[in-house]
N, C-alpha and C positions, 0 to 999 in steps of 0.2 A: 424258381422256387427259393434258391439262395438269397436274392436279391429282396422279394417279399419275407420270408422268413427274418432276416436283420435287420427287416424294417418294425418290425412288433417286436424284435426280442433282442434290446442290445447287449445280450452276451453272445451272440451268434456274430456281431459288425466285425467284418476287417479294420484293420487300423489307420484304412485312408478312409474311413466312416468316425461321426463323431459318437463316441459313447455317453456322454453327456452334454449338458449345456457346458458343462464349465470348461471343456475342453476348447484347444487355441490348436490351429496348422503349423508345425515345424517347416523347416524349411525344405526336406522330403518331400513335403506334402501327406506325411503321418499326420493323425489327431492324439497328443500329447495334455499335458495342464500347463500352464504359465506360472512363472516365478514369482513369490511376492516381490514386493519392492525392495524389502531390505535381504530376499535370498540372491537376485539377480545384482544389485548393487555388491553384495559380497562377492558372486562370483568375476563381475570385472575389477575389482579391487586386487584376488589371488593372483589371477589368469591374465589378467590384461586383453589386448585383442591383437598383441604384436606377431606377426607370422601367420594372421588370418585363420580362416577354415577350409576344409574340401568345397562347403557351397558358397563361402565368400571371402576374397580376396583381404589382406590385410587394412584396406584401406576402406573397405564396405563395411568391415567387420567393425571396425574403428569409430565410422560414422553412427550405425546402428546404437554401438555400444554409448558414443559420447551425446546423441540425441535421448535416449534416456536416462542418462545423469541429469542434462540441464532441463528436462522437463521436472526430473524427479526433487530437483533445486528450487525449483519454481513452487513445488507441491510442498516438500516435507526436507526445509534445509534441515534443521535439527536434525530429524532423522539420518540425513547420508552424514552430517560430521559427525554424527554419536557412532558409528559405524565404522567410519574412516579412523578414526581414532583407536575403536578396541583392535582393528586391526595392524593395524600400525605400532599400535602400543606393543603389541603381543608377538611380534618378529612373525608374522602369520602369513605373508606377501614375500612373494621372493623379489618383487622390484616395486622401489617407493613411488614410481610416478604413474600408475592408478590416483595411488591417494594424494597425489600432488594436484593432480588433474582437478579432482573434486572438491581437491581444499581453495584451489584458484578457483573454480566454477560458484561455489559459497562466497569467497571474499569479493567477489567482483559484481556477481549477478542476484544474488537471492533478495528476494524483496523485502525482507525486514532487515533494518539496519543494524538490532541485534544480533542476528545470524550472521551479518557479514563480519563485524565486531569480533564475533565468539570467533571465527576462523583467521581471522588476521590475529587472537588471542594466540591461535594453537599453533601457528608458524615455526617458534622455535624450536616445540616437539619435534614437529614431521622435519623438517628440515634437520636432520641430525650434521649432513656433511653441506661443504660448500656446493659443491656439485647440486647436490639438491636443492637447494636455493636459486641458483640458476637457473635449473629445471622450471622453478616453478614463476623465476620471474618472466622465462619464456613464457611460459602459459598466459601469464596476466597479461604482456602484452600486446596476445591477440585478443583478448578480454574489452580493455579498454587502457584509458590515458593513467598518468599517477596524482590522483587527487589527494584530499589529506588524510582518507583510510590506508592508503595504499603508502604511502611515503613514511606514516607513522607506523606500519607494519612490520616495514623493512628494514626500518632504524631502529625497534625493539628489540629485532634479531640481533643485529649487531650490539645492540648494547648490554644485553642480556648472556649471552656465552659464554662461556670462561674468558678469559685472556688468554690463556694455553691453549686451549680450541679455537679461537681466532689468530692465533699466529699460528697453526697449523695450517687453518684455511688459507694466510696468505702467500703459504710456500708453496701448498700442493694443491688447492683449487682457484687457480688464477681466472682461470673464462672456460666459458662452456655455453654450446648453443647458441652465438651471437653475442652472450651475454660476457660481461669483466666485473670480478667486485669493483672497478675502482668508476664502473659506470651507475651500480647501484648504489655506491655512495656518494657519490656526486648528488642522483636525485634524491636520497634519502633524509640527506644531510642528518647524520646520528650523533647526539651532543652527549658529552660524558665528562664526569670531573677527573676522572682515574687518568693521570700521566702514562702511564704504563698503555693502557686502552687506547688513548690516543694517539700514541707513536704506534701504534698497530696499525689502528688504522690511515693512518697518513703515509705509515711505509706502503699498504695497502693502494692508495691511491696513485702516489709521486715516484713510491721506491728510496724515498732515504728515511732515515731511522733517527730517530731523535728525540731526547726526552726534556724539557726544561727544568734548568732548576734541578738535575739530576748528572749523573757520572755518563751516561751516555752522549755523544756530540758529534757531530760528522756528517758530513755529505757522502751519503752512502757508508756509513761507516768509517773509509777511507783506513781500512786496516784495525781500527779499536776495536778490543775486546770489551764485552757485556759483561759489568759483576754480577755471576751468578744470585750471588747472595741480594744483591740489590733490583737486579730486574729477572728473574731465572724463567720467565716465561719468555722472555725476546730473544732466550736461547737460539731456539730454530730458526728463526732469521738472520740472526748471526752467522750460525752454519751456512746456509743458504747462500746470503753473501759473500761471505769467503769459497763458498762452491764456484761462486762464476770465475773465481780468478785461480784455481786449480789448475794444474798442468796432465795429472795422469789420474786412472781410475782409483789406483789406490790411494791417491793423494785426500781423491771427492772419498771414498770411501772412509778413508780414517776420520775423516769430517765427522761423516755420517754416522759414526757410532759415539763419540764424541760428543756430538750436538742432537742427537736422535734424532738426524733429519732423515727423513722419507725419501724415496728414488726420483719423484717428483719435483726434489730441491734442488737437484743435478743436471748441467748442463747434458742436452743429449748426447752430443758426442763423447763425453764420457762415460756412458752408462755402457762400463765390459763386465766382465767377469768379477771383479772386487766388487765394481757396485752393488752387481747383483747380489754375491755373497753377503755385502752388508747390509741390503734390504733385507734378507731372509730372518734378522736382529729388529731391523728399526722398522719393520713393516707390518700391517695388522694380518690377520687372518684374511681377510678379503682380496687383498694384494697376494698371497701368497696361493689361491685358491688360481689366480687369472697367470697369475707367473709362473704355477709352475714348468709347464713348458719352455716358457725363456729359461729357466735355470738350469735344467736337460740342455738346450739348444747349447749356451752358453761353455757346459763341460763343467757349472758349478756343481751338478745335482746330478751323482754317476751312482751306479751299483756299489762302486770302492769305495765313496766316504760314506762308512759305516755313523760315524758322528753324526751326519746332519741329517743324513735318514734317521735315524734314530730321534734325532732333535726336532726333526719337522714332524712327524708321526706324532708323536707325542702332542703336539699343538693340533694336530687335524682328528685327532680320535678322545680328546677333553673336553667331557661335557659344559662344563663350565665354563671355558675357553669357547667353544663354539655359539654358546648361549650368550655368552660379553658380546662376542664379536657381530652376532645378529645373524648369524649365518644359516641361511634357509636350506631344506633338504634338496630343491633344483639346485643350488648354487653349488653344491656337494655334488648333484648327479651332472651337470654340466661339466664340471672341473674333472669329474673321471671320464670321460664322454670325449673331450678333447686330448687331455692330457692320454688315453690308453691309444687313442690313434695315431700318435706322433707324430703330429702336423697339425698346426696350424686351420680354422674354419674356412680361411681363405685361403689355405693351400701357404701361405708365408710361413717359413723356417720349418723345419724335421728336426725330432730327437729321438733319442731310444729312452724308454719311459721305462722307469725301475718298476718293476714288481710290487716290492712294498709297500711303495706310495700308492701304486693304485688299490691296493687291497685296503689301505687306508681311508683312501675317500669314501670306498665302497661302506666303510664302518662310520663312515662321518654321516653318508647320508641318512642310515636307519637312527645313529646318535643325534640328528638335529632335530628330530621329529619328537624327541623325550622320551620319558618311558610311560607307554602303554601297558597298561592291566587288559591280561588275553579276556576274553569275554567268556570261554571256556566253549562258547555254543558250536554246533557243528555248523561250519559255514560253508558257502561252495560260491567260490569267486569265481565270477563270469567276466570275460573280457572280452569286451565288442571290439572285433577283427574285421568288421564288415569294410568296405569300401570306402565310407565316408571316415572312415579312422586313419585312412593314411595319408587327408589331406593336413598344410598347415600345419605348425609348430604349437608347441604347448608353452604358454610364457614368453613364446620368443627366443626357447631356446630352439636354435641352429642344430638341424635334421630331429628333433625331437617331436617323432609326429603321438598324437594322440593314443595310437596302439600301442605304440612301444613307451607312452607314459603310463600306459593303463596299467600293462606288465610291470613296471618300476615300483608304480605305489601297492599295487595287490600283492608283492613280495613282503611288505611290512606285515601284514594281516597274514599270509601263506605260512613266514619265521615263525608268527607269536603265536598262532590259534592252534590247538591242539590237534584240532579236525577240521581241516583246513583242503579245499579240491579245486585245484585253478585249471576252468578250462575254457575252450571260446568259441564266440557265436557270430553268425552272419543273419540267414537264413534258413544254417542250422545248426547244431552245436555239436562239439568237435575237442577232444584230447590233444591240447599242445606240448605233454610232458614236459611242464615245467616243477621244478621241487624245490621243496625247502632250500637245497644245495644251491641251488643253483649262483652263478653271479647275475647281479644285475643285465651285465651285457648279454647273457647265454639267454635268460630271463626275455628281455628285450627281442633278442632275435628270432627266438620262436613265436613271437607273439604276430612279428613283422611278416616273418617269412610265412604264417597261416593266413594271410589275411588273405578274404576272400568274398567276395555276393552283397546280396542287399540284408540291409536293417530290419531284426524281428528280434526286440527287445524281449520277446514273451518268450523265448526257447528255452533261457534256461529253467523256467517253471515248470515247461513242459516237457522237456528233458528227464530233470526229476522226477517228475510225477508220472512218466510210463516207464522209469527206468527202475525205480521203485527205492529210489536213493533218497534217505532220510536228510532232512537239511532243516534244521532254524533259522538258519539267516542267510538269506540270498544277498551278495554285493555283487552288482551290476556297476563294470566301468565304462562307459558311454559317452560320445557327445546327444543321445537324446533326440537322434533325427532317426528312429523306428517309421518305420510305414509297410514294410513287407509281409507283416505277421496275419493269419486266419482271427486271429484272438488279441485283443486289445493285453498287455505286460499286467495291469491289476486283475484283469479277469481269469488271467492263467494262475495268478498265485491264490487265489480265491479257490482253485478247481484244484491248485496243489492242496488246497489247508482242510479243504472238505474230501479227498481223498485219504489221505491221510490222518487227518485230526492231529494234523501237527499245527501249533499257533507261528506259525511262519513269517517270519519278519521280512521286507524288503528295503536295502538299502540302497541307494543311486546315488553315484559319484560320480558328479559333472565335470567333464574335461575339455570341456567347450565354452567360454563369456557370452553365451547365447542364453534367450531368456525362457528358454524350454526344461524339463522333463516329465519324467515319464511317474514319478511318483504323485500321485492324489496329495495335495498335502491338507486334504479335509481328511484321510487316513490315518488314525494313532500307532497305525503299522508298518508306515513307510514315512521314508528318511531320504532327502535330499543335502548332500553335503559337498564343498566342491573340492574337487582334485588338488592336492598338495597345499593345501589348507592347512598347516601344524596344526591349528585345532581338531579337524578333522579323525585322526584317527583313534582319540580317546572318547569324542562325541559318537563314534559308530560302535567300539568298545560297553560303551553304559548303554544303548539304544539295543545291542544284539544279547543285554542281560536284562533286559526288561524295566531300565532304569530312568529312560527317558520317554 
């Protein structure tokens, strides 16, 4: 009777039944909707596919993922670099080589020659550090050889930079990934009138420094100082080179402050304790975000120097500071993730982790996100705890699985919203007592330690709706592989909104680079937006006030 019944009436279909044509199989084996091109392209841009899924391995995930980029390169290049770009532009990715990926997949492949143009254009944008450059000439080539799109791409970079940002690059990103600047300039060959630029770059290639026709001279320096006033960008190379021939930490350290050289310009065996302290000056917020544990480890960075807790706090809880720096709300949840465990990912080095500081990052990471305007609506955060949530990382961050991201970013929205109810679902839905108070990690742990059964996306609708709990805006944190449910997730909120006669929004936060959810996006009532996406939380903000 069941079976006939859901054949005539698909409000009655379980969720491994298609309730329309336009529905696509997840990898459950649920019937979900497919992502446009440019929502799915955005969610491999935030998320990446590094650390895989519960149904597929980091490297399947990877394939899937980068098979439709270069289809979608083939189709609509414009579209993924107008894409890459606003993302990229907007600190909105917690790691640039998504968009590296897809800016080499354009420069190398897309069939109009303008599109590849316009991407070898945009190179010096995305490519903000040297590393990133590397990154992405690895990508090219596996791509193909360096014809003259490709030579004249990479020699714009370099000649378009500051000089101050190319003598940075040539202290602290020497190679990466196979790659050396001084092999990309070899094939680049980048020509420039500027003396200054040129001794950059040829210190870049050879290692000696020399300007013609200028106060600069020497093989390797050979001990001469740089007139500031005459060349004050070959500063840090200076430093740099006097670093190799330093005897003690503090020696490289007094350099360092000196010369603003970075920790990177320091021979390794001297990186102790001074150094460290004098990177904690001449190092950016990104540096100080991965360090801080060596600085604990080290005995720079204790309970008792009131100073530097003081001095570093103040840099990791500044808005403006963190927004210069580019610094993404993972990067912030990472850094407290590691640094509260005192030790190392790979288990190398132990510290005792000040209090403070991690109460600091914990502030960094709701500060990197901006400030959201509460939506005021009554909302009731669901977080899927089901079984497919505890596979695989999110981002690639290390033990950061999907549930315990779901918990992380639903605390944002749980702080702001006035009426605000975080609870979680499998196959069926469940009080994780989590609250406002809570820390992210307590946050996290309850989300971890509930996890439980198979994927039915529709519980929290149906929850509500016999529990007799008023809600506006359902947010659903998900990887989007439902199939366990009586009732397809839009059919329950349809059965909430007609029980009730409440106009009940639903929004879906994808924490998966898969090309699935569960939102209808022919629906002006539901919202697909993906997981730690800095856009993300003010687009579901105007969507839960009726604005979008």
């Amino acid at each position: 009777m069941k079976t006939l019944l859901s054949a005539v009436n698909p409000l009655q279909r379980h969720q491994r039944q298609k309730l329309d044509a336009s529905q696509v199989q997840n990898n459950a084996g649920g019937f979900v909707y497919a992502l446009s091109d440019a929502s799915r392209l955005t969610r491999f841009l935030v998320l990446g596919t590094e650390g895989g899924t519960f149904y597929a391995g980091a490297k399947a995930h990877t394939v899937q993922a980068t098979d439709f980029v270069r289809d979608l390169v083939q189709r609509d290049a414009a579209l993924a670099l107008r894409l890459t770009l606003e993302v990229a532009r907007a600190g909105r990715a917690p790691k640039p080589d998504p968009a590296l990926l897809v800016l080499a997949l354009i420069a190398k492949t897309a069939p109009n020659v303008a599109d590849r143009q316009a991407a070898w254009n945009a190179l010096p944008e995305l490519a903000r550090t040297g590393t990133m450059l590397l990154h992405f000439l690895a990508f090219t080539r596996a791509l193909g050889g360096w014809g003259r799109l490709t030579r004249r791409g990479v020699a714009n970079v370099y000649e378009t930079l500051s000089v101050e940002k190319l003598a940075l690059w040539a202290v602290k990103y020497k190679s990466r990934d196979g790659w050396a600047q001084a092999d990309a300039l070899r094939l680049a060959h980048p020509k420039t009138a500027d003396p200054i630029r040129n001794a950059v770059l040829k210190f870049m290639v050879s290692g000696e420094l020399k300007v013609k026709g200028d106060k600069i001279e020497g093989d390797k320096m050979e001990g001469d100082r740089v007139d500031s006033d005459t060349a004050p960008a070959l500063r840090v190379i200076e430093g740099h080179v006097l670093a190799q021939s330093a005897t003690s930490d503090a020696e490289a350290a007094a350099l360092m402050l000196e010369y603003g050289l970075p920790m990177e310009g320091v021979p390794t065996h001297l990186r102790g304790a001074e150094v460290y302290r004098a990177a904690t000056q001449t190092g950016g917020l990104t540096w100080l975000l991965r360090n801080l544990g060596n600085l604990s480890r080290v005995g720079v960075l204790t309970v008792n120097d009131r100073a530097l807790i003081d001095a570093l706090i103040a840099r990791l809880t500044d808005p403006a500071a963190l927004k210069r720096g580019r610094i993404h709300p993972l990067d912030a949840l990472k850094a407290r993730l590691v640094y509260s465990a005192g030790q190392g990912v790979r288990g190398s080095g132990t510290w005792l982790p000040v209090p403070r500081i991690v109460d600091a990052l914990e502030d960094a990471f709701y500060t990197s996100f901006g400030a959201v305007q509460p939506a005021g609506t009554r909302h009731l955060l669901a977080l899927d705890i089901s079984g497919s949530m505890t596979g695989g990382q999110v981002a690639g961050v290390p033990n950061l699985t999907p549930n315990m991201a779901a918990a992380a970013m639903s605390m944002l929205a749980l702080r702001s919203e006035p009426e605000a109810l975080t609870m979680g679902f499998a196959d069926q839905f469940r009080a994780l007592g989590i609250t406002p108070r809570d820390t992210l990690e307590a946050a996290m742990k309850k989300a971890q330690s509930a996890s439980f059964g198979a994927t039915d996306c529709a519980q929290p609708m149906l929850w509500a709706a016999g529990a007799g709990v008023d809600v506006d805006t359902f947010v659903i944190y998900t990887d989007n592989e439902t199939w366990a449910g009586q009732v397809h997730p839009k059919v329950a909120l349809d059965r909430y909104r007609q029980k009730t006669g409440t106009a009940a929004r639903l929004i879906v936060v994808g924490l998966t680079a898969t090309e699935f959810s569960i939102a209808d996006p022919q629906r002006s009532d539901m919202l697909d937006v993906v997981g730690f996406d800095t856009a993300a939380p003010t687009l579901m903000s105007a969507f839960a006030r009726g604005e979008v």
